[in-house]
N, C-alpha and C positions, 0 to 999 in steps of 0.2 A: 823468350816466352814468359809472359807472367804465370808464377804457381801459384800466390796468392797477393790478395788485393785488400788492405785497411779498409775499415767503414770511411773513412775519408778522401781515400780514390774511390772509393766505387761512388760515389758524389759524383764524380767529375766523367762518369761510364767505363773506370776501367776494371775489370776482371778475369781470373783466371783465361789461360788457356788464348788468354790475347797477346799478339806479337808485341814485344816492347816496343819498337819504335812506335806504336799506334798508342800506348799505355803513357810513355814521356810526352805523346804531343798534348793527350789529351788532360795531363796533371803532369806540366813542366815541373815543379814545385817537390815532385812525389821522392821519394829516397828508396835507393835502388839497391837492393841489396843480392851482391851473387849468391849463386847457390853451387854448391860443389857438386857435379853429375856423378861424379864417381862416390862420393859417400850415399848418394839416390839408389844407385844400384845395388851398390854393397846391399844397403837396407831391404829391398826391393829382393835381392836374393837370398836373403833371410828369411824373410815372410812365404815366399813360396815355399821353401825348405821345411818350414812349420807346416805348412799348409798341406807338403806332399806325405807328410806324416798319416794324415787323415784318409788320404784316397790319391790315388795314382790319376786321378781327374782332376785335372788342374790347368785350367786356362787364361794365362795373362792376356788383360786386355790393354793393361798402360803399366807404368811404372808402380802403379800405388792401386789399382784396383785388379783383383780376380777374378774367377767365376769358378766356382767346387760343385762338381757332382757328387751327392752322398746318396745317391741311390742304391738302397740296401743295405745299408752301413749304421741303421739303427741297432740291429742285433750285435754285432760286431762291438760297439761301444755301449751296450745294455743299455738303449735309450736316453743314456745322457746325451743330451745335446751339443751338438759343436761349437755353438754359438759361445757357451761355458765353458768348454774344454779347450777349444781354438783360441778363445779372446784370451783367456788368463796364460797360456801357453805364448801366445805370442808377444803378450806386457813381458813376462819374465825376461824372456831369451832377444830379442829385438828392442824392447823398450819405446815400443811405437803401440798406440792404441788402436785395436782392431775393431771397427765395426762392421759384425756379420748382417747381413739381409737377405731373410727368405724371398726370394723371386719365383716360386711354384704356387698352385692354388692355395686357397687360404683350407687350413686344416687340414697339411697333406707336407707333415714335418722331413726333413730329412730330402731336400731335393737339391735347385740348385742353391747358392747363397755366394752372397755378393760381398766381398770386402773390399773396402774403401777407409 
């Protein structure tokens, strides 16, 4: 499975989330580098860990992306946003860059949020 793909494969149509052999036909040329699954997870169950810190609502969708309910959890953390508090928490302890995204109505803080 490709994780990710150069501006110079994806010329050729290859991108994430695509089987390698369909990635090597389509950019014979391209340089194949492994990935180790077991440091993915490791990682992977770091970020969750950071993540159940915040709320007991925590649902992985892949290896690399979640879904946090913070509903209610404004008072709890005196309106600091998690987005601040999660991202900086999770560079320290993990050393992966976290980008949060609110997925609730617009002006309606604190719902779900999407890490990727």
């Amino acid at each position: 499975m490709v994780t990710s793909a150069s501006y110079e494969a994806r010329a050729y149509g290859v991108h994430s989330a695509m089987p390698m052999a369909r990635a090597v036909r389509l950019c014979p040329n391209a340089t194949v580098v492994p990935v180790s699954w077991e440091a993915c997870a490791g990682k992977s169950r770091e970020i969750k860990d950071v993540l159940q810190r915040f709320t007991p609502a925590v649902e992985q969708a892949s290896s690399d992306e979640f879904y946090v309910d913070l509903t209610g959890t404004d008072e709890l953390y005196r309106g600091e946003p998690l987005a601040t508090t999660g991202s900086s928490g999770g560079n320290e302890e993990t050393g992966l860059y976290f980008e949060l995204r609110h997925l609730g109505r617009a002006f309606d803080p604190l719902r779900w949020v999407k890490l990727k």
